[in-house]
Each structure stands twice: as structure tokens, then as C-alpha cells.
C-alpha beads as a LAMMPS data file, in Angstrom:
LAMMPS data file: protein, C-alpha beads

376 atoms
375 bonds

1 atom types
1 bond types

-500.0 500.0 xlo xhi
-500.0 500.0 ylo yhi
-500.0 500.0 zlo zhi

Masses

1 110.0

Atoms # bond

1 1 1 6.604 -156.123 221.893
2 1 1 9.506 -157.564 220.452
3 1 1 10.067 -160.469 217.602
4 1 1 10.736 -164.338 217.821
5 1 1 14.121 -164.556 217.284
6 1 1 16.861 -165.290 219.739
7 1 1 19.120 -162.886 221.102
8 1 1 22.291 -162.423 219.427
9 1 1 21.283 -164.500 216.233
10 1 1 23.361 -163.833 213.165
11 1 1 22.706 -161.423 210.929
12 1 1 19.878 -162.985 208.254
13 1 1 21.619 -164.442 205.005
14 1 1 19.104 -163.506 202.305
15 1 1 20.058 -160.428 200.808
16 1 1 20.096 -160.394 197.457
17 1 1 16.750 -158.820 195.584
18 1 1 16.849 -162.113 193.216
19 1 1 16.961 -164.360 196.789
20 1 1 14.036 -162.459 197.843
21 1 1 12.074 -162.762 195.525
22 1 1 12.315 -166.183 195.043
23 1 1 11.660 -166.536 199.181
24 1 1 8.306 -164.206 198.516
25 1 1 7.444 -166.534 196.179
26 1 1 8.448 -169.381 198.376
27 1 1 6.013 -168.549 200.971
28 1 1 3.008 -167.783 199.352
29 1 1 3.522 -171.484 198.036
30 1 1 4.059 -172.638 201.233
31 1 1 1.126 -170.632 202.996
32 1 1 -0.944 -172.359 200.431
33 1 1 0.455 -175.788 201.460
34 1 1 -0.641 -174.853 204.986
35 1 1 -4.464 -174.266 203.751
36 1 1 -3.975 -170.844 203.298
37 1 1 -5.977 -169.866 199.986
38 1 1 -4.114 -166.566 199.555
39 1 1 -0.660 -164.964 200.745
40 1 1 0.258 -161.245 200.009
41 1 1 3.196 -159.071 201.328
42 1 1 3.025 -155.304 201.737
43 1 1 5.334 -152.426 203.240
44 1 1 4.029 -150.801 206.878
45 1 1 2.891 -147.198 205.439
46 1 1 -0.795 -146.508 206.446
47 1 1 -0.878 -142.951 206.803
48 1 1 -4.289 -142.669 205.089
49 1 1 -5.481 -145.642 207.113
50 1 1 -4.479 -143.866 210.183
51 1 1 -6.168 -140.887 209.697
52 1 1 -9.781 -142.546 208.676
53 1 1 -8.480 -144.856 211.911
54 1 1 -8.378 -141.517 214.402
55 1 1 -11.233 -139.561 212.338
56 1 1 -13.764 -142.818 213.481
57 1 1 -12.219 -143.134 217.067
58 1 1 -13.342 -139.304 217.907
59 1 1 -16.601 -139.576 216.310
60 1 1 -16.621 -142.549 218.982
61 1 1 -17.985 -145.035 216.521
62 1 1 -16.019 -147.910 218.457
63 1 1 -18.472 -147.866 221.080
64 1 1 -17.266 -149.652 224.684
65 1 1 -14.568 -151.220 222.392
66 1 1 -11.930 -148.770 224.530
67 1 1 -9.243 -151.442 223.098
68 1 1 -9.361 -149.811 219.519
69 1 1 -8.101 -146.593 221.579
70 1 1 -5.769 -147.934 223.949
71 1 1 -2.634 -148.400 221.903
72 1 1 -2.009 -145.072 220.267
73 1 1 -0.410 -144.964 217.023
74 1 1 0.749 -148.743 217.407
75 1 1 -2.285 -149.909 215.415
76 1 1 -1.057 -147.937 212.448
77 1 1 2.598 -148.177 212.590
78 1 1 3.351 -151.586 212.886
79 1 1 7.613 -151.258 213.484
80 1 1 6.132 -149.184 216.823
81 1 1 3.958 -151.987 217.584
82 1 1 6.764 -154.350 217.205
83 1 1 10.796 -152.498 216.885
84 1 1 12.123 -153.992 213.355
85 1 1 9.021 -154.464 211.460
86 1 1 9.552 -153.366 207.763
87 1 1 7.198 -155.770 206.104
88 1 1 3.985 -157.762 206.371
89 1 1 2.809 -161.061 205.621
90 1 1 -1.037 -161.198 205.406
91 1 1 -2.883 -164.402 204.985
92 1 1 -6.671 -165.350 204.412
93 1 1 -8.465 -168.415 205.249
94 1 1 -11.819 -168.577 203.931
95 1 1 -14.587 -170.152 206.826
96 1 1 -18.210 -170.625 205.296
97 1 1 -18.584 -174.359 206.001
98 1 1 -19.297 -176.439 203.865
99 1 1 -22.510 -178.582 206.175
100 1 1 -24.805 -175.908 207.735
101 1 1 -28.301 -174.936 207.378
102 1 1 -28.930 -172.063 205.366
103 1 1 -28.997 -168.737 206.508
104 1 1 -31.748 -167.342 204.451
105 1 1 -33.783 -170.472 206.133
106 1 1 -32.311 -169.716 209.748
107 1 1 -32.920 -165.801 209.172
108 1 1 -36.829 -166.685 208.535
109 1 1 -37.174 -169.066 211.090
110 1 1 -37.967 -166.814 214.401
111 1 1 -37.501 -169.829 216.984
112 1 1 -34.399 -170.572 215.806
113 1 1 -30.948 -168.264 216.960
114 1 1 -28.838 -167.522 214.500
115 1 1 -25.158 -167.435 215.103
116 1 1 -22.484 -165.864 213.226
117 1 1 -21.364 -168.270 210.220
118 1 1 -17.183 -167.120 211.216
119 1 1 -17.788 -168.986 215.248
120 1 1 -19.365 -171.929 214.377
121 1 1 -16.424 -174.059 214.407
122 1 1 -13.257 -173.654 216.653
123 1 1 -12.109 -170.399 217.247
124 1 1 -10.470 -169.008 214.566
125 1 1 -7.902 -167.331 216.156
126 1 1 -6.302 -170.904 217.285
127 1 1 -6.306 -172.199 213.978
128 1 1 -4.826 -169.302 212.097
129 1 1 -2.288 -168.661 214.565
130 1 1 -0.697 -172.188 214.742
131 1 1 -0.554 -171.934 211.072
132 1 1 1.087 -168.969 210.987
133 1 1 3.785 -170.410 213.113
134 1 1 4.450 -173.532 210.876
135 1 1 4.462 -170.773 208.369
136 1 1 7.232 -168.904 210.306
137 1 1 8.721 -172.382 211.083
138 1 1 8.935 -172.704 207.511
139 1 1 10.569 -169.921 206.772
140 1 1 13.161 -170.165 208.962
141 1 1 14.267 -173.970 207.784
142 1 1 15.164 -172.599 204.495
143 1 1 16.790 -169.095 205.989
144 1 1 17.418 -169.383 209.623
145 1 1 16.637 -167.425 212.169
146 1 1 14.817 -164.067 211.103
147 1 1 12.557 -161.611 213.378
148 1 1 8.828 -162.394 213.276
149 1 1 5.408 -162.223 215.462
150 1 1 2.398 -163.834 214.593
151 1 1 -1.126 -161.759 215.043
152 1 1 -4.541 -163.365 214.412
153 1 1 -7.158 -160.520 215.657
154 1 1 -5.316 -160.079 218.730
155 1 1 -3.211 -157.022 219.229
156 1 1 -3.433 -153.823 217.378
157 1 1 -3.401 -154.295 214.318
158 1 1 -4.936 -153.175 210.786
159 1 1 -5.181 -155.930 209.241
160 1 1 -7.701 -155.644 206.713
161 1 1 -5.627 -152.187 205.675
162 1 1 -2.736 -154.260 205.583
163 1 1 -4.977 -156.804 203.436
164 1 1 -5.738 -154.418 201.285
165 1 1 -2.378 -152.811 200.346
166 1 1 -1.092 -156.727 199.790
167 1 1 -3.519 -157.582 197.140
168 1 1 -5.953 -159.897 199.262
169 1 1 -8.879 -157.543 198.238
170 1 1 -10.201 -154.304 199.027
171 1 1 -12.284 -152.605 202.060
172 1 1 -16.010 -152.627 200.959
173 1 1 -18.767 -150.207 201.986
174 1 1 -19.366 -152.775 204.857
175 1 1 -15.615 -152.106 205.866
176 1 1 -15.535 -155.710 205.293
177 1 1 -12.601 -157.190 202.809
178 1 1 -13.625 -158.569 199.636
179 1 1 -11.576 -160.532 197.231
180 1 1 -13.652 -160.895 193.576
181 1 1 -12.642 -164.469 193.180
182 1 1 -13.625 -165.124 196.827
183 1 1 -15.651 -162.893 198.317
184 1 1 -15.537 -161.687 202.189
185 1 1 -16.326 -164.922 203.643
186 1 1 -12.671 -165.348 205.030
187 1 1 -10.546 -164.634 208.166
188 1 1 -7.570 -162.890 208.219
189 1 1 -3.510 -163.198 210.122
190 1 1 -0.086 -161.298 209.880
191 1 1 3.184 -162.258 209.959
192 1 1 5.129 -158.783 211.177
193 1 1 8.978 -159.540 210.370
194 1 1 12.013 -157.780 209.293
195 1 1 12.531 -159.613 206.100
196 1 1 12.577 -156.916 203.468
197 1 1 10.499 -158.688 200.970
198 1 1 9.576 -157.350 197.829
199 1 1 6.145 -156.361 198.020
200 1 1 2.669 -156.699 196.503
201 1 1 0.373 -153.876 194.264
202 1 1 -2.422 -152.633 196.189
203 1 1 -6.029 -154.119 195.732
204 1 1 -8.199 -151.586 194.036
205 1 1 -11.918 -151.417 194.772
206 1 1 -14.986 -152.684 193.022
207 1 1 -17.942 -151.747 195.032
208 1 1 -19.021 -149.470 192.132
209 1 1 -22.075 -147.478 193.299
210 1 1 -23.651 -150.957 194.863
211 1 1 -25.423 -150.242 198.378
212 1 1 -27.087 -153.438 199.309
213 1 1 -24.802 -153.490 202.131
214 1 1 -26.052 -150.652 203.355
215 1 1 -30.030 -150.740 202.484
216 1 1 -30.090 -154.591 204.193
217 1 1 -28.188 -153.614 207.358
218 1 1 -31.044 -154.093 209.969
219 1 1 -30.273 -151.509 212.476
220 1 1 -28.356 -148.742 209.889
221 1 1 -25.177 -148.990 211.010
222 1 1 -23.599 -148.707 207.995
223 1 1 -23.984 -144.533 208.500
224 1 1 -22.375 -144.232 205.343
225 1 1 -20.297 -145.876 202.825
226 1 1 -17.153 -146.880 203.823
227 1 1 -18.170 -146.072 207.235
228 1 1 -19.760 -148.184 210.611
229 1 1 -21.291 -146.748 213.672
230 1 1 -20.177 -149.611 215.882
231 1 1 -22.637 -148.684 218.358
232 1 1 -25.511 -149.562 216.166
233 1 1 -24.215 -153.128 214.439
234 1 1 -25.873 -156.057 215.872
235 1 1 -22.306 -157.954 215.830
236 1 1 -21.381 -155.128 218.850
237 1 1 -24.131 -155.286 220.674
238 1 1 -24.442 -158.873 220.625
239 1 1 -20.701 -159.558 221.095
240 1 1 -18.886 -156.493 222.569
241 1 1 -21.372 -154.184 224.584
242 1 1 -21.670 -155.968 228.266
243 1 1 -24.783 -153.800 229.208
244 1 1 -28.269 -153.851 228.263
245 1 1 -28.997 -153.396 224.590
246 1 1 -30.231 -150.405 223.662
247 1 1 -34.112 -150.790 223.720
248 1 1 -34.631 -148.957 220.445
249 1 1 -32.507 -151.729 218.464
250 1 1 -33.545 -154.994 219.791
251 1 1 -36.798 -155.624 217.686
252 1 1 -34.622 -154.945 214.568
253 1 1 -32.042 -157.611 215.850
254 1 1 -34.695 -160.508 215.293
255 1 1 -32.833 -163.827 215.955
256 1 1 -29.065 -162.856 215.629
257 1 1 -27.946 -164.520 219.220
258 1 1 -24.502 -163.864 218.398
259 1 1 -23.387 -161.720 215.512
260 1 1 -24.666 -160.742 212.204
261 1 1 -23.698 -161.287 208.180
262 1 1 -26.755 -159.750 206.216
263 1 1 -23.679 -157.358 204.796
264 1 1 -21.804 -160.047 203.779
265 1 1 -25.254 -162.152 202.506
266 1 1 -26.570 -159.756 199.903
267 1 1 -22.892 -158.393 198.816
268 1 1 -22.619 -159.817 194.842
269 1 1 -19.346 -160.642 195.290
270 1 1 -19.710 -163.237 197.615
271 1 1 -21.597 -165.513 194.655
272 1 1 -18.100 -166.141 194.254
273 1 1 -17.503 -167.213 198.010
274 1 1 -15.994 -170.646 198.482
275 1 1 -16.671 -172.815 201.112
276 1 1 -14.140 -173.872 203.630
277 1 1 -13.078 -177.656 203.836
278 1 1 -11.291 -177.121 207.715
279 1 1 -12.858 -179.006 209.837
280 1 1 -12.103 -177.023 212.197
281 1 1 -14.796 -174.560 210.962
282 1 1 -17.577 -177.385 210.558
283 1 1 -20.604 -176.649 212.825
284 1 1 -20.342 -178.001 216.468
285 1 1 -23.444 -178.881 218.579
286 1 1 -25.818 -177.829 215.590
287 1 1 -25.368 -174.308 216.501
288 1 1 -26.108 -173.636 212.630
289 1 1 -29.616 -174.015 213.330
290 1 1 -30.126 -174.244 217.119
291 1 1 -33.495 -174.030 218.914
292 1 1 -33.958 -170.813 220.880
293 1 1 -35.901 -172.322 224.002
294 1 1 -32.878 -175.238 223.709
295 1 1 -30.452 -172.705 223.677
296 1 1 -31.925 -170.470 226.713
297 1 1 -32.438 -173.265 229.111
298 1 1 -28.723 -174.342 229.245
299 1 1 -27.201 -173.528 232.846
300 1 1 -23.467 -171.886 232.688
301 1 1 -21.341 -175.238 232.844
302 1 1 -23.453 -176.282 230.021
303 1 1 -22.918 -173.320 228.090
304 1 1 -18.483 -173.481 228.832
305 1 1 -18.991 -176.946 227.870
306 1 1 -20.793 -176.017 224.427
307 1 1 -18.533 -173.435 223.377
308 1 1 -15.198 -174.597 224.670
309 1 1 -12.479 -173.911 221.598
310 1 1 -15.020 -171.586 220.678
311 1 1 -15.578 -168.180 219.814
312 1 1 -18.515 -167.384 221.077
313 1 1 -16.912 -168.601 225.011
314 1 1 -15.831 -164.704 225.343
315 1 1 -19.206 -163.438 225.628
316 1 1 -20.143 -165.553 228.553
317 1 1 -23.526 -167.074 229.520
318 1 1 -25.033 -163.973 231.189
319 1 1 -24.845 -161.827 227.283
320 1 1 -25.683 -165.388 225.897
321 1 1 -28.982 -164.914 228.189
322 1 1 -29.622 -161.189 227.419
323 1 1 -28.937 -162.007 223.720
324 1 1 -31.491 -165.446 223.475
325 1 1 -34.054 -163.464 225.760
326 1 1 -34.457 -160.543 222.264
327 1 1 -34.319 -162.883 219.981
328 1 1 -37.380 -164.984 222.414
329 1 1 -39.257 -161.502 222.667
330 1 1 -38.996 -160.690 219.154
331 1 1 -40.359 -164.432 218.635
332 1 1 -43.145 -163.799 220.755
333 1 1 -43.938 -160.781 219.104
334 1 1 -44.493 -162.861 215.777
335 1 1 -46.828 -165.389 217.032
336 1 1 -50.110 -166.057 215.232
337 1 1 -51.833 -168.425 218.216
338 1 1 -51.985 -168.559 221.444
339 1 1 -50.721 -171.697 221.667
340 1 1 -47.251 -171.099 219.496
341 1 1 -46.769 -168.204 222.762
342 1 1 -46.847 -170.732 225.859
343 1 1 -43.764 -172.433 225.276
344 1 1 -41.755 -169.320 224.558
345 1 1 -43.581 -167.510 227.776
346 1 1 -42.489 -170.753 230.347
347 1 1 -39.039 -170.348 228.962
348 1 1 -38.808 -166.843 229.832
349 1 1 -40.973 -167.143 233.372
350 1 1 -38.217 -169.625 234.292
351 1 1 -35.313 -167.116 233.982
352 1 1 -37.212 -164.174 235.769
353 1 1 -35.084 -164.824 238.781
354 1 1 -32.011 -165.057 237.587
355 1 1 -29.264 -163.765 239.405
356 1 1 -28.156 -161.023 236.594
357 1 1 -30.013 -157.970 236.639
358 1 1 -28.749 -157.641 233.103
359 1 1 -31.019 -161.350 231.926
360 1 1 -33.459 -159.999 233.784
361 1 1 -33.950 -157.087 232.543
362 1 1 -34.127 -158.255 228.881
363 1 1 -36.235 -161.382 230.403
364 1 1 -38.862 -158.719 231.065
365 1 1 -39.002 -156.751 227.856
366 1 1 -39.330 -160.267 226.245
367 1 1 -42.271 -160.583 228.218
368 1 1 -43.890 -157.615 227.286
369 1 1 -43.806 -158.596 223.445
370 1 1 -47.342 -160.981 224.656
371 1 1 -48.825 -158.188 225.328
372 1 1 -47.860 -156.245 222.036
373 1 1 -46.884 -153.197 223.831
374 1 1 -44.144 -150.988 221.710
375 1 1 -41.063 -150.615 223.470
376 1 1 -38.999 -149.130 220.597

Bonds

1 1 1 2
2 1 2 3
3 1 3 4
4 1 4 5
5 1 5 6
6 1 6 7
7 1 7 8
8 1 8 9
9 1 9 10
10 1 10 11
11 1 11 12
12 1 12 13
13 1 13 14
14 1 14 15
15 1 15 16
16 1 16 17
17 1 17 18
18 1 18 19
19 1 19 20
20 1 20 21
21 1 21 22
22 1 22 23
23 1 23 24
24 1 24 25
25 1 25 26
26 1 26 27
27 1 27 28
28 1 28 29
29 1 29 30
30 1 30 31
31 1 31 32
32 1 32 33
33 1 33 34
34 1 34 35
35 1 35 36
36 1 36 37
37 1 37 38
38 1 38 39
39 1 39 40
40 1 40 41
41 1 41 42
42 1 42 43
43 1 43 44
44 1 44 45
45 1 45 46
46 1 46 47
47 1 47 48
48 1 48 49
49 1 49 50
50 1 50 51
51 1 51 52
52 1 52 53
53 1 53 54
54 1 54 55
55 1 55 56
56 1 56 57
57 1 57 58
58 1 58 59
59 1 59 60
60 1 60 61
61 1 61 62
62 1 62 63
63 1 63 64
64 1 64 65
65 1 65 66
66 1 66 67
67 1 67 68
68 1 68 69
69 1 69 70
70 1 70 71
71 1 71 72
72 1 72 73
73 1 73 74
74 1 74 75
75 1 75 76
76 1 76 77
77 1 77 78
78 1 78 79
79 1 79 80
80 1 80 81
81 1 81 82
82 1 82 83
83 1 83 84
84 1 84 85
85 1 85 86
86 1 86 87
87 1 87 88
88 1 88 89
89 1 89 90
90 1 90 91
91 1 91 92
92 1 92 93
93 1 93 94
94 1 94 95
95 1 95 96
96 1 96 97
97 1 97 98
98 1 98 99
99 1 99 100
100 1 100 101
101 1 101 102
102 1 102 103
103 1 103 104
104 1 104 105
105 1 105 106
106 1 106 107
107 1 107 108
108 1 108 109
109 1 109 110
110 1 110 111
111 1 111 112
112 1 112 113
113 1 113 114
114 1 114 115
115 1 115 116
116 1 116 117
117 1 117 118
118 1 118 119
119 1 119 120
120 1 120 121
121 1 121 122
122 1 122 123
123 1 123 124
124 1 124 125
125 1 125 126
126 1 126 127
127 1 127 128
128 1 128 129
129 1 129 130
130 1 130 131
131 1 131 132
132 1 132 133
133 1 133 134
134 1 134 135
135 1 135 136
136 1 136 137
137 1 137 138
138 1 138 139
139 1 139 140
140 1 140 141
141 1 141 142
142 1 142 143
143 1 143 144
144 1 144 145
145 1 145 146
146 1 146 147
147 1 147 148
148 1 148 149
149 1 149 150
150 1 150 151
151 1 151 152
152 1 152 153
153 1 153 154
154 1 154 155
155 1 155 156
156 1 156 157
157 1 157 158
158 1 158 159
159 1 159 160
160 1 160 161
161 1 161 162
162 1 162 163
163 1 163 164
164 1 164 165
165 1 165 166
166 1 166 167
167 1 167 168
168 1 168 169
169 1 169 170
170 1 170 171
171 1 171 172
172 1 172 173
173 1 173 174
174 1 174 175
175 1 175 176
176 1 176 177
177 1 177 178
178 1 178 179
179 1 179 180
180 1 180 181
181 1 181 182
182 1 182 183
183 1 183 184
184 1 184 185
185 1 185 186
186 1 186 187
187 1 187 188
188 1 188 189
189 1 189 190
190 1 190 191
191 1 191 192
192 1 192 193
193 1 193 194
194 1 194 195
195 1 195 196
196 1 196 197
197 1 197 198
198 1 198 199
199 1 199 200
200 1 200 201
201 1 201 202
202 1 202 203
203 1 203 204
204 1 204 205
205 1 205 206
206 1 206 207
207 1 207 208
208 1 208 209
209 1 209 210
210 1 210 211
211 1 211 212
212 1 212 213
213 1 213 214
214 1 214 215
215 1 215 216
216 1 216 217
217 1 217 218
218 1 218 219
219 1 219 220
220 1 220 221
221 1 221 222
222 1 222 223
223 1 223 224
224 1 224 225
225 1 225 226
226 1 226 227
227 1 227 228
228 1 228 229
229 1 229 230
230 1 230 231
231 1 231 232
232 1 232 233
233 1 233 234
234 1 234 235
235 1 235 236
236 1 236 237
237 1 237 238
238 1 238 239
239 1 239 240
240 1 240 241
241 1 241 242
242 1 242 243
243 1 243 244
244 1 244 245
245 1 245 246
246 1 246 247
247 1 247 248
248 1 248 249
249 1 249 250
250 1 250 251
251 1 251 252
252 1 252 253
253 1 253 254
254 1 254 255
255 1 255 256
256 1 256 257
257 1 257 258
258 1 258 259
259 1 259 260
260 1 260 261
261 1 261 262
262 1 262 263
263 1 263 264
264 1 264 265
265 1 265 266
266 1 266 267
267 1 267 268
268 1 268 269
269 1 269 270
270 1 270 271
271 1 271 272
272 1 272 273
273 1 273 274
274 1 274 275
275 1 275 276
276 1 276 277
277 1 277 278
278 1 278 279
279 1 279 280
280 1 280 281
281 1 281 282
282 1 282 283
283 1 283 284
284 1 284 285
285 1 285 286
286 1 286 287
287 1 287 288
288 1 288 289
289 1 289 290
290 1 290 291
291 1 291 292
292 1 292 293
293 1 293 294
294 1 294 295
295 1 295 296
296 1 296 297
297 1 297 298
298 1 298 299
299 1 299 300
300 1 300 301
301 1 301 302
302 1 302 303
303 1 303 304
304 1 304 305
305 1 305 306
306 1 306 307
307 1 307 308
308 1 308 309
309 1 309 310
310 1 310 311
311 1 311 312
312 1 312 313
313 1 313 314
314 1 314 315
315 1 315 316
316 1 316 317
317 1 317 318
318 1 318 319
319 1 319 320
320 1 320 321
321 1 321 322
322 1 322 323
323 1 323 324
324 1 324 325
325 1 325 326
326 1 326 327
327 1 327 328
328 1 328 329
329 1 329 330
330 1 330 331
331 1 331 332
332 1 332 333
333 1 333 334
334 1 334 335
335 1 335 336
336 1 336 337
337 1 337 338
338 1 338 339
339 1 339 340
340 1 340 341
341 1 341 342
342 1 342 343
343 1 343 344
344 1 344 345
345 1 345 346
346 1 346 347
347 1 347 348
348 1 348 349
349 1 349 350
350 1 350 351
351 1 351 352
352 1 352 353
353 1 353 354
354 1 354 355
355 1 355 356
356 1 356 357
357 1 357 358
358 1 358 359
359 1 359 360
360 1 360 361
361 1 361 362
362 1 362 363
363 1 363 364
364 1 364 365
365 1 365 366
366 1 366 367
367 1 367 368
368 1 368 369
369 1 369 370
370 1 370 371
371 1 371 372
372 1 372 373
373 1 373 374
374 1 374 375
375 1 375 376
């Protein structure tokens, strides 16, 4: 992977330490301008980060996610990841909208899905990217031509290490950033580039002995502090596994369709969280408080047609199925009446047949809830 910068360009003209740090300061005022709410800089050294990196990979905590594996060392030394690299530009953008239902009142409500606050809106990993690049765009009017690549959760990268070490916060118990004017409610992007830029003081941590993160998380996958068992979060198995959920974990996902925050939700810091005005991240098809049956009975081109720009497109409808079907069993399972059971039970009846063995598995253990059998 190389930079953005032509072949042959001429040699960059800021060299000076005082020019430098005037350009650092230069574009954390114009990542700001861009809607950026915070800009740090930091050096590519992560040898601790590496090693907690390889330590969680062979306890294989990451799960099917064979992409945290496949690059070697390139995660954690970004001038191998791309030649030239000597500094980092890390950016947050905060995303908690400022229009949605609240969680607490989705959480509680068992017919209704609840979706991941972060995919709500457009993808993320659009909007961040293309303002990275009128970021790097930036740059370059007032410099020229430098040696830069843009990453937005898409290659392998550290980035909340490389967060961290430029002052945007520190790595909580969750393993989530937090920032203690802003919380952890934000999304993260890189600029790689070969500017040697004075850098940034490393965040320290506040987590002090604090474990709600930990106590809330519904199937335990915080295993320890500081440490996540991929395998068990309901974000992974809602998002990243392809298979069948683990029977054992699916009453404890409830009605997380896609994703989950309850770290982020009880986490202190976050009564500091600010909400985003993007409108890119406003809610799109009321998918902050969607109806479960609604939600199950869309066919595929409805579903590509929902969640085009989106986030949640990557799963596919066939894990959207397997993930609505829990969340409709787990419904079941809470009913009082008869009556509150028969629309949930026609919903499910309908998808019996369906062509993925995968739905139709989960379809079935949905099923069984009626009955109050105990799968776990």
C-alpha cells in the first residue's frame, strides 16, 4: 500500500520545527472546520499495543473475524502497512443523533429491534472518509504535494491505540475510547502521512476501579477489564458471525437486531456525550424504534432498499432474518396473553420455509419460546 502523492513530486517544503508546528496547529483548525470535533497527531510506536494485539489473537478472542489475523504485523506498524509513514493524524466525529427514541425505552420495549445507535444514519465510513480527503486536500493547498492515505475502519489499523497515544481519549474497560469531555459516543479516521509533525501527549486513563461496563454486559463478554471475548459480544454475533448463534446466548441478546451499546449506556463518562448535528447520522426509515414483525416481513429488495448508504447493508437479509427471528423468540417468551403471542407466531410460521437453513433454523427456536421450553 503506498501513499497519495504523485510520482516524482518534489521534495515537501515544510521543514522547519516552527513551520510545523504552526501546520499541526493548522489542521486541527481545519479538521474542526470540516465537523471534526477533535484532531490529534501521534508517532507510529505501538509496541505495547502489539503485544496485547497478538496476546488476544491466540487466545482467539476475534472469533470468525480471520481479518484481524490476516495482515501480520501491518496492523501495528503502520510505515509497513503503508512505506513512509512516520506520523498519524487521528480524527473523531461524535454520532449519537440528535432525533431518536430512547434507548432505555427501545431496550424495554420487547417488540421493538433495537439497532446500534453508530448505523442509524449513513454509513460512517463514507462520511469520515470524504472528510478526511478535503482534510488531505487541505493540507496540500497550503504545502503541496505530501504522502498521505486515508483509513476509516477499513484496513488494518489500530486506531483507537493510535487515538489514544494522540490525546483523543483513552481505551476503557469496554476497549471502547472515551474522551471525558465527550464520552465514547464517536467514530474514529487516520490520516497515515510522512509529514513529521510534532506530536501530541498520550491520553491517560480514568476508568478508576468503575465496572459497570462489565456487570451490564448481557452475555459477559467483557472477560475482564481491558479485555473482550469477541465470541461472546452481541455486536459479533449479530454483525460478524455468518452462522447460527450460539444457542446458549440468544435469550440474553433480547432485542439487539443489529449491535449492542449497554457498555457505552451505563459508562459515567458518557453524561458528557454530545449529540451529533450530521445529518448524515439522523435516523433513516425509523430504524430508532422499528417494529420487529415490520422489520421481519420485509423481502430482500426491500431490505437493500432500506439500508442502502447504510451500515447495516453488510450483514445481508439472511443474518437480518436470523437476528429479528431471537429477538421475535425472546418476545414470545415474554408474553403475558395469549393473544399478545398470535401475531408474533404468524410472523414466524410465514418464514418457516425460507430458503436459508440458517432463518430457519433460528425461525424454529423462536417457535419453541410458545411453548416455554429452555433451550439455553
Amino acid at each position: 500500500m503506498t501513499f497519495n502523492k504523485k510520482s516524482g513530486s518534489s521534495p515537501n517544503p515544510v521543514a522547519h520545527t516552527q513551520d510545523l508546528t504552526e501546520l499541526s496547529l493548522l489542521i486541527k483548525q481545519w479538521g474542526m472546520e470540516l465537523g471534526f470535533q477533535q484532531v490529534g497527531i501521534t508517532g507510529i510506536q505501538l509496541p505495547e499495543d502489539e503485544v496485547h494485539l497478538q496476546r488476544w489473537l491466540d487466545r482467539k478472542h476475534h472469533g470468525e473475524m480471520g481479518y484481524m489475523a490476516a495482515h501480520g504485523i501491518k496492523r501495528s506498524r503502520p510505515d509497513q502497512l503503508v512505506a513512509g509513514t512516520t506520523r498519524v493524524i487521528s480524527v473523531r466525529m461524535d454520532y449519537l443523533p440528535t432525533k431518536s427514541t430512547s434507548i432505555t425505552q427501545v431496550l424495554n420495549n420487547p417488540m421493538s429491534g433495537y439497532i446500534s445507535r453508530y448505523s442509524l444514519g449513513r454509513d460512517y465510513h463514507k462520511v469520515l472518509r470524504k472528510r478526511l480527503q478535503k482534510l488531505a486536500s487541505r493540507i496540500e493547498q497550503a504545502i503541496g504535494e505530501f504522502g498521505y492515505r486515508a483509513f476509516v475502519d477499513s484496513a488494518p489499523v489500530l486506531e483507537k491505540s493510535l487515538a489514544q497515544n494522540a490525546g483523543l481519549g483513552w481505551i476503557g474497560k469496554h476497549t471502547n475510547l472515551i474522551n471525558r469531555q465527550a464520552g465514547s459516543w464517536f467514530f474514529l479516521g487516520e490520516l497515515y502521512t510522512d509529514l513529521p509533525l510534532p506530536v501530541d501527549t498520550k491520553t491517560s486513563a480514568h476508568c478508576g476501579q468503575c465496572v459497570a461496563c462489565i456487570d451490564i454486559c448481557p452475555t459477559k463478554a467483557i472477560i475482564a477489564p481491558y479485555q473482550l471475548d469477541a465470541r461472546l459480544c452481541i455486536s459479533y454475533l449479530t454483525i460478524e458471525l455468518e452462522g447460527s448463534i450460539p444457542i446458549a446466548l440468544r435469550r440474553n441478546i433480547g432485542n439487539r437486531i443489529y449491535g449492542c451499546d449497554d457498555c457505552q449506556l451505563v459508562c459515567p463518562w458518557n453524561r458528557f456525550a454530545r449529540h451529533s448535528s450530521e445529518a448524515d447520522f439522523h435516523p433513516r426509515h425509523q430504524l430508532d424504534n422499528p417494529d420487529l414483525i415490520s422489520l421481519f416481513q420485509w423481502s430482500e429488495q426491500t431490505f437493500l432498499q432500506k439500508t442502502s448508504g447504510s451500515a447495516i447493508r453488510r450483514i445481508g437479509h439472511h443474518r437480518w432474518l436470523r437476528n429479528i427471528a431471537i429477538a421475535l423468540g425472546n418476545a414470545l417468551h415474554h408474553c403475558n396473553a395469549p393473544h399478545e403471542q398470535v401475531p408474533i407466531i404468524n410472523a414466524l410460521k410465514a418464514q418457516t420455509s425460507h430458503p436459508s437453513n440458517i432463518v430457519k433454523e433460528h425461525v424454529q427456536w423462536a417457535l419453541q419460546q410458545q411453548k416455554g421450553l429452555n433451550q439455553q
